[in-house]
C-alpha positions, 0 to 999 in steps of 0.5 A: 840557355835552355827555358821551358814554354810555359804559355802562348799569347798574341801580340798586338801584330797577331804572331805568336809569343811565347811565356818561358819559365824564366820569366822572358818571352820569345816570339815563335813564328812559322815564316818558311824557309827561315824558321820552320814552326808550322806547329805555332799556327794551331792551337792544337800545335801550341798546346803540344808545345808546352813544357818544349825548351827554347834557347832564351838569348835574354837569358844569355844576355842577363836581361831583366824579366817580361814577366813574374812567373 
């Protein structure tokens, strides 16, 4: 299921997370050839990025939320 960024944050390895407006996050990271995000390594990139759909698994998996949004 489709799910807006709505905030980026580090975690505690350094790669990029991503706060959807479901109330789930999602990692996004650049590691070529797999996935292909080399927008996620600048700021300017991330900032471009919110508001972008992610496909949520959790979503499809009814898990509990990460966060309140």
């Amino acid at each position: 299921m489709n799910q807006r960024i709505i905030d980026f944050f580090e975690d505690d390895e350094e790669d990029w997370v991503a706060k959807l407006s479901c109330g789930h996050t999602q990692h996004v990271r650049h590691a070529p050839p797999w996935q292909l995000r080399p927008w996620v390594v600048s700021k300017t990139g991330r900032q471009a990025h919110i508001g972008y759909p992610l496909d949520c698994k959790k979503c499809d998996r009814n898990e509990v939320k990460d966060f309140e949004p």
